[in-house]
C-alpha positions as CSV (number, residue, x, y, z in Angstrom):
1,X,11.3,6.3,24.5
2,X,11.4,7.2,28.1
3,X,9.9,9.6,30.3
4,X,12.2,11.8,29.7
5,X,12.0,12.0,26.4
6,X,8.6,13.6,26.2
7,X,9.9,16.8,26.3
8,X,11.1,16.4,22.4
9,X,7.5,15.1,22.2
10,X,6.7,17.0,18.9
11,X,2.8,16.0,18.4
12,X,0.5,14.9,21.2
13,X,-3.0,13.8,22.1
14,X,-4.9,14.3,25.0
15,X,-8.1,12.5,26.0
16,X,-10.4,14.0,28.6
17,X,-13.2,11.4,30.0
18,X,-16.6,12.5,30.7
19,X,-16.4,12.3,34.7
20,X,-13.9,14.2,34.7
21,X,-15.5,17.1,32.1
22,X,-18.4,17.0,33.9
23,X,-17.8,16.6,37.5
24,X,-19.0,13.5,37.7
25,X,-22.4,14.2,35.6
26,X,-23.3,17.4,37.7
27,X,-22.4,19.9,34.6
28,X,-19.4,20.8,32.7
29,X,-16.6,21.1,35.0
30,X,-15.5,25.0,34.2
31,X,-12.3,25.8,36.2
32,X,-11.0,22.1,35.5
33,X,-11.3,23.2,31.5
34,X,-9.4,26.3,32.3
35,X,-7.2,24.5,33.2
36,X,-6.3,22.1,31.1
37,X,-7.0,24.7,28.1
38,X,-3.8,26.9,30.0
39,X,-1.5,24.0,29.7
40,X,-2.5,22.8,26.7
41,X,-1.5,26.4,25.3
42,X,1.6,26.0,27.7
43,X,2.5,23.3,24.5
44,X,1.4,25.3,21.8
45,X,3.8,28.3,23.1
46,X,6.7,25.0,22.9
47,X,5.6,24.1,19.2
48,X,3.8,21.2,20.3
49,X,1.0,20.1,18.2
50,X,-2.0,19.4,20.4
51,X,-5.2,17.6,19.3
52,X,-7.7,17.3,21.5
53,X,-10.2,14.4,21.9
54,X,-13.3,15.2,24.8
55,X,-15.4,12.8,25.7
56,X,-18.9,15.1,27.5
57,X,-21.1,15.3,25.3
58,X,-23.5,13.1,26.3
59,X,-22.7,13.5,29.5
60,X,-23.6,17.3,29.3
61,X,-26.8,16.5,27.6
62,X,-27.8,14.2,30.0
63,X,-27.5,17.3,32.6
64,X,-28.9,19.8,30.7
65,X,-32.2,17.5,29.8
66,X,-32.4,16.7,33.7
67,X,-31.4,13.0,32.9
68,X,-30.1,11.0,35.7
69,X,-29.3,7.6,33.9
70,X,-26.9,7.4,30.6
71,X,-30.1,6.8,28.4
72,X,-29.7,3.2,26.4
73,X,-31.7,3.8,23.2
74,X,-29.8,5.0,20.5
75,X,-31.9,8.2,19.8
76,X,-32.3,9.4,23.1
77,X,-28.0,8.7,23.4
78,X,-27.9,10.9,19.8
79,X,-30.3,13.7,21.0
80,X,-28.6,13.8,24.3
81,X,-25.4,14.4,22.7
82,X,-26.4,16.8,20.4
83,X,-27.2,19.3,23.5
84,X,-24.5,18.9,25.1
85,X,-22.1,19.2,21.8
86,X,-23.3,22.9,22.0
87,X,-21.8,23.3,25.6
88,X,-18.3,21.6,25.2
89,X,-17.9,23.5,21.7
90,X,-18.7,27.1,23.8
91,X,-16.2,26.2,26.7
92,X,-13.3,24.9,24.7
93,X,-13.7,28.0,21.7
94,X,-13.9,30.4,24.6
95,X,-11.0,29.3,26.6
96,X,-8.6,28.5,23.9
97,X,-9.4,32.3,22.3
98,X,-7.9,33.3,26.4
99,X,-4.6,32.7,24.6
100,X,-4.5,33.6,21.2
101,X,-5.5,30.6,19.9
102,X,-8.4,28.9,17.7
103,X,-10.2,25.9,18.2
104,X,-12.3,23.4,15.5
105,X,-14.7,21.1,16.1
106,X,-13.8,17.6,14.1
107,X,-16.8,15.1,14.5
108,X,-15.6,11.5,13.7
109,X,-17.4,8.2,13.4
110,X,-16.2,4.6,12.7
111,X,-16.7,5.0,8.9
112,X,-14.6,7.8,8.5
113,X,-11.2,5.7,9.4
114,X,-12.1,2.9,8.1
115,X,-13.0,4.0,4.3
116,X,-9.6,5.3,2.5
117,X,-10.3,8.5,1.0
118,X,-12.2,9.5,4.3
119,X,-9.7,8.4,6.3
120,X,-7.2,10.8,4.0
121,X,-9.8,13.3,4.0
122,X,-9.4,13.2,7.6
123,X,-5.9,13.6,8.1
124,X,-5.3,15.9,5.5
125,X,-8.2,18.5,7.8
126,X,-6.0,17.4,10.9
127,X,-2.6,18.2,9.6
128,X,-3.9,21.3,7.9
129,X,-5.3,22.9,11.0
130,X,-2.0,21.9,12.8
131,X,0.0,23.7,9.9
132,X,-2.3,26.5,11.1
133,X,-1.5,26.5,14.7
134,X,-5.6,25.3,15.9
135,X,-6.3,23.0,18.1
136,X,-8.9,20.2,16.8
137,X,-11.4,19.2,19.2
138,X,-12.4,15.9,18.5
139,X,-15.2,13.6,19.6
140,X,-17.2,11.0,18.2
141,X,-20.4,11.9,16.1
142,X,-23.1,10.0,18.2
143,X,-25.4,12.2,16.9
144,X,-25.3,10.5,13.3
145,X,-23.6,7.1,14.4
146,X,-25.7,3.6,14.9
147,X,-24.3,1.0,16.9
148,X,-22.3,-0.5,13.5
149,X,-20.2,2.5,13.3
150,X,-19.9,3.6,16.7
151,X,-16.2,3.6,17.8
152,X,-17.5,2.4,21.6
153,X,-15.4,4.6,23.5
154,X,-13.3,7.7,23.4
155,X,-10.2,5.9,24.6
156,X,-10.2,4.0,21.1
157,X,-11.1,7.5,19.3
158,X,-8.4,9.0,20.6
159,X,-6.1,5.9,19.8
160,X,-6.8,5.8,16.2
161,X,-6.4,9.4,16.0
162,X,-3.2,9.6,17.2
163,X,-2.7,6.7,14.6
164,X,-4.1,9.0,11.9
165,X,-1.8,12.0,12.9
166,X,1.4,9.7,14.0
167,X,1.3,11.3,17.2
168,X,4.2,10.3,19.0
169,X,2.2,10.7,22.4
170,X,-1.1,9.8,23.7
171,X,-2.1,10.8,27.0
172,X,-5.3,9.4,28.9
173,X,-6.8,12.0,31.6
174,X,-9.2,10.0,33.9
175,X,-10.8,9.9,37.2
176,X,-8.1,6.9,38.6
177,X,-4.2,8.1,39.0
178,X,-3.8,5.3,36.5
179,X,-3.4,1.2,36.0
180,X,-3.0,-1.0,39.7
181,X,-2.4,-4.4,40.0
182,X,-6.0,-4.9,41.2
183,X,-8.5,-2.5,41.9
184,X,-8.0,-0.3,44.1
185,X,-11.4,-0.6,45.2
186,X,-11.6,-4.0,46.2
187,X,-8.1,-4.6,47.3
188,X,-6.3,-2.7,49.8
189,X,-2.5,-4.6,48.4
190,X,-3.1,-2.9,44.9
191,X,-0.4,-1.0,43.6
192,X,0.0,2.1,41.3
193,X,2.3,0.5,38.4
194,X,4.3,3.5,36.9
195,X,5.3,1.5,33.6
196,X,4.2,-1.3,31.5
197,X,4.7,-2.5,27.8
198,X,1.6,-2.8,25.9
199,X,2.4,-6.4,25.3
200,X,2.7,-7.9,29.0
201,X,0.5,-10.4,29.2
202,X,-0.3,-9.1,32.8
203,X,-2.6,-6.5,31.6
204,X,-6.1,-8.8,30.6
205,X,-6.2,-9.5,34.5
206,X,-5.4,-5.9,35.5
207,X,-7.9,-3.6,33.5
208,X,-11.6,-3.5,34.8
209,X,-14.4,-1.8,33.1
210,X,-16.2,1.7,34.2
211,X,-18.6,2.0,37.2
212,X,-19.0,5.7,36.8
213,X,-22.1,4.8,34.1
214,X,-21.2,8.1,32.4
215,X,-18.9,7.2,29.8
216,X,-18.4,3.9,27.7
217,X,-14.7,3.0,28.8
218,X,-13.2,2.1,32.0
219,X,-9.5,1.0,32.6
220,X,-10.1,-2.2,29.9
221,X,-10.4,0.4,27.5
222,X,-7.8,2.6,27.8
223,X,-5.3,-0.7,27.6
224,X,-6.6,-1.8,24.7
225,X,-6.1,2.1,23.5
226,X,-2.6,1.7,24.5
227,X,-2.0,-0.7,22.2
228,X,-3.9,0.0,19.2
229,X,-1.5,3.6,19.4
230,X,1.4,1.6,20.1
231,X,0.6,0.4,15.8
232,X,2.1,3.3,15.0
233,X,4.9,3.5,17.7
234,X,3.1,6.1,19.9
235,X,2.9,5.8,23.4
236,X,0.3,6.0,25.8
237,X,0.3,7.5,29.9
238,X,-2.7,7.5,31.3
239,X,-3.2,9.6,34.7
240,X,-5.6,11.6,36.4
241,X,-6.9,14.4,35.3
242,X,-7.4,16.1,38.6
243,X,-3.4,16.6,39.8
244,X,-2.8,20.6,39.1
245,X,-0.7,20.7,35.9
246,X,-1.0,17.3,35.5
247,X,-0.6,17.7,31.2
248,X,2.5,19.6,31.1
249,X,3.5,17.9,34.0
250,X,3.8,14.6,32.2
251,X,5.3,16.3,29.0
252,X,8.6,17.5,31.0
253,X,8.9,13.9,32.0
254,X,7.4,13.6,35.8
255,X,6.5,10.2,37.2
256,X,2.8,10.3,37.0
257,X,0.3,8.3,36.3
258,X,1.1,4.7,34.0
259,X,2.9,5.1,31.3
260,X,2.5,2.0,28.5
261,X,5.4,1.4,26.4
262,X,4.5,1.0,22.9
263,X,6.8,-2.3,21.7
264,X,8.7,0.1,18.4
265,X,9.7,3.6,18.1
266,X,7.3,5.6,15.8
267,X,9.4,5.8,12.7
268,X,10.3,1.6,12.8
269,X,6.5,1.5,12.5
270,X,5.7,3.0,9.8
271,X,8.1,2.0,7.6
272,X,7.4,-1.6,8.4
273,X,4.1,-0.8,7.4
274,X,4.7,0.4,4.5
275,X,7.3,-1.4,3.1
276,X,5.3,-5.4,3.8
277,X,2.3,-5.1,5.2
278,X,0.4,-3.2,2.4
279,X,-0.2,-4.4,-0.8
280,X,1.2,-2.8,-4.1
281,X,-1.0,-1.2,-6.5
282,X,1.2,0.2,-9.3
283,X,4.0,1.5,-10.0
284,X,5.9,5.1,-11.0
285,X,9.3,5.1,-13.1
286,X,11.3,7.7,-12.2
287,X,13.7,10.1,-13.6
288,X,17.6,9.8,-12.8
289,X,17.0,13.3,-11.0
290,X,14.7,12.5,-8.8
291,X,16.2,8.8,-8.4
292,X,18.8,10.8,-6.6
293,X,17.1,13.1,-4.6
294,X,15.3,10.2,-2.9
295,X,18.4,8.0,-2.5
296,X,20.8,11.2,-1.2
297,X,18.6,14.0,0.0
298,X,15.5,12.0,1.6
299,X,13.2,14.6,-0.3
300,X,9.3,14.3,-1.4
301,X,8.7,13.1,-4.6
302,X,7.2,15.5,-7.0
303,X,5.9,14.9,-10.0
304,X,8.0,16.7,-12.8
305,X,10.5,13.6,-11.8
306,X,8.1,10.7,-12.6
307,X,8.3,9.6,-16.4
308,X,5.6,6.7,-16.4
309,X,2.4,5.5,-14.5
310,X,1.3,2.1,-14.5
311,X,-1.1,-0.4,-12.7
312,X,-4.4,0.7,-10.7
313,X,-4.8,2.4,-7.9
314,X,-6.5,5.4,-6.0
315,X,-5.4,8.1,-3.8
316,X,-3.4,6.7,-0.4
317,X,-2.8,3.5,-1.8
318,X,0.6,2.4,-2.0
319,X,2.9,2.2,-4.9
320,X,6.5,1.1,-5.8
321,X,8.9,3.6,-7.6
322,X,11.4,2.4,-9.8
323,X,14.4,3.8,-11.5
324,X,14.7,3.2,-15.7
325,X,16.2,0.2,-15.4
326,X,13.5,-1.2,-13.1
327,X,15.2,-1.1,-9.8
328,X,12.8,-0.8,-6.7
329,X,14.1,2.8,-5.1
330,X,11.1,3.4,-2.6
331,X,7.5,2.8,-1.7
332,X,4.8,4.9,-0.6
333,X,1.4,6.3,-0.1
334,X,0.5,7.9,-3.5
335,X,-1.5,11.2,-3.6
336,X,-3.2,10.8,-6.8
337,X,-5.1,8.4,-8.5
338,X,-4.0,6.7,-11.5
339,X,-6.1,9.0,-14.0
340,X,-4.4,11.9,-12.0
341,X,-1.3,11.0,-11.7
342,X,-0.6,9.9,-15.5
343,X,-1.8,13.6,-16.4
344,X,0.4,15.3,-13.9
345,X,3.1,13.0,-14.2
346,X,7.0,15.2,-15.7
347,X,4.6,18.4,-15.0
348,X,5.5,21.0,-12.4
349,X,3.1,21.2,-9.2
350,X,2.0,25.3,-10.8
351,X,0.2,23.4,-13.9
352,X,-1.9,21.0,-11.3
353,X,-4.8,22.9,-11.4
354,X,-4.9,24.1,-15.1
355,X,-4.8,20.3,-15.7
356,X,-6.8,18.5,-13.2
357,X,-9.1,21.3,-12.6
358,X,-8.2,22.1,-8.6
359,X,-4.8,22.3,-6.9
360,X,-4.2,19.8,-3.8
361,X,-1.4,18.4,-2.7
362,X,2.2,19.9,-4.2
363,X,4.1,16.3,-3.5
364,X,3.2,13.0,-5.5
365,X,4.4,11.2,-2.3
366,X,5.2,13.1,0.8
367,X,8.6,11.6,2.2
368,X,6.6,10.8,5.6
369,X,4.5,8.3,3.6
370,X,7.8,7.0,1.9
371,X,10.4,4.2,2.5
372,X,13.5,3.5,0.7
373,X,14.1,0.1,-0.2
């Protein structure tokens, strides 16, 4: 994908650092927010789907407590954040309700992607308040996380989000117009480099780490972000968040900032991930009905067309779905488990709650989390 391809950009998100929010730790930064708020509802009036991840809170707690050094003990970091989360909720509600729109606050920690049904508890929230037309406002819990589960930085919160979402663009706002050869503060030569792929082995030696002491992530970060969204075929710009219209600027394909070319396109990646680099937990035969609708029409699969459930396995783990005479058709990420899914299984999706007791999702597997073979 190039530059100027973000403007069919579909699903985006953007990453605000805490210098930037806060004005270099002197208090939430309220006409830059405005700002960024407009154009972020400049994409929502283009049926963009815009998640948010801001990076402050600690930052504003650290100002509103009369702090003048990022704390290092984990309970003073928690309690720090926890005033300031008041403040960056306020400001984001208020500005996004300027334009119509509605705004949630999603609190995330390490454990949350990493165990399965959280992680699909997760995504399902996200996707569901995207259906709705809100805009989630992310940020790591550190008032509940330890230094196990703590994600370390924003950058790689945002990242894994925009893995979660399949975001097909990530974009990095920060205090530095983006990656040099060197830095820019030690050597006069260094140059702004306008694009990269996430794989060039030139980046170790270009990224350095922050000096602001506000946040947890400097430019080593945000490379390392760059390529853990590259997994799922996103890519990553990262620029500063201080040149006027600098989000929608990048969206209609302006030269600004670094722009890190992930190494596949977003759809290449998933179905490689799917189809060898998860294990198989069961299987589903299907009907000749919905054999076809996979094969010709690229459809969901619901249930009414599976006719047998077999092996173990929960909800998101992958399965293999077979026609009667045992051909492999597809694979995919299943939304029942087994129990579930052999009582739903030839029923229509209007029966799901009389027999399981609540109504969730209307698909077995959603054609996004399905390859053919």
């Amino acid at each position: 994908m190039s530059r100027a391809d973000f403007v069919n950009v579909k699903r985006v998100v953007i990453k605000i650092g805490s210098s930037l929010l806060t004005k270099g730790g002197r208090g939430l930064d309220k006409n830059a927010i405005t700002a960024w708020v407009k154009q972020m509802a400049d994409l929502r009036e283009q049926s963009i789907d815009v998640v948010l991840v801001s990076s402050g809170s600690v930052a504003e707690g650290m100002c509103r407590l009369g702090l003048k050094v990022r704390p290092k003990a984990l309970h003073d970091l928690q309690a720090a954040a926890a005033v300031g989360q008041m403040g960056l909720v306020r400001i984001f509600d208020d500005n996004f309700r300027q334009y119509g729109l509605h705004a949630a606050q999603v609190l995330l920690t390490h454990d949350d992607l990493s165990d399965r049904q959280r992680y699909l508890n997760a995504r399902s929230t996200l996707l569901t308040l995207l259906k709705f037309g809100v805009v989630p406002v992310i940020n790591e819990n550190d008032t509940v996380a330890t230094e196990e589960i703590r994600f370390g930085d924003n950058d790689t919160l945002a990242a894994l989000v925009a893995n979660l979402i399949e975001a097909e663009l990530l974009i990095i706002l920060t205090d530095q117009k983006g990656l040099f050869t060197g830095d820019p503060g030690l050597y006069a030569d260094a140059t702004l480099i306008s694009d990269i792929r996430v794989n060039d082995n030139r980046l170790e030696k270009m990224a350095g780490d922050s000096r602001s002491g506000l946040g947890r992530g400097g430019m080593s970060t945000k490379v390392r972000a760059a390529r853990l969204a590259s997994r799922s075929g996103a890519a990553t710009v990262v620029a500063a968040g201080a040149v006027e219209d600098v989000i929608t600027s990048i969206i209609s394909g302006m030269d600004l900032g670094t722009y890190f070319l992930p190494d596949i396109e977003p759809l290449v990646a998933r179905k490689r991930w799917l189809a060898g680099q998860l294990q198989i937990k069961g299987q589903l035969t299907l009907d000749p009905g919905a054999v076809k609708v996979l094969k010709k029409n690229g459809k969901s699969l619901l249930a009414v067309g599976v006719k047998s459930v077999s092996g173990q396995f929960e909800r998101g783990e992958l399965v293999s779905c077979m026609d009667e005479k045992g051909l492999e058709i597809a694979r995919g990420l299943i939304n029942y488990g087994k129990h579930d899914a052999e009582l739903i299984a030839g029923k229509s999706s209007s029966e799901f709650e009389n027999i399981l007791g609540y109504a969730d999702d209307s698909e077995m597997i959603h054609r996004d989390n399905m390859v053919l073979i």
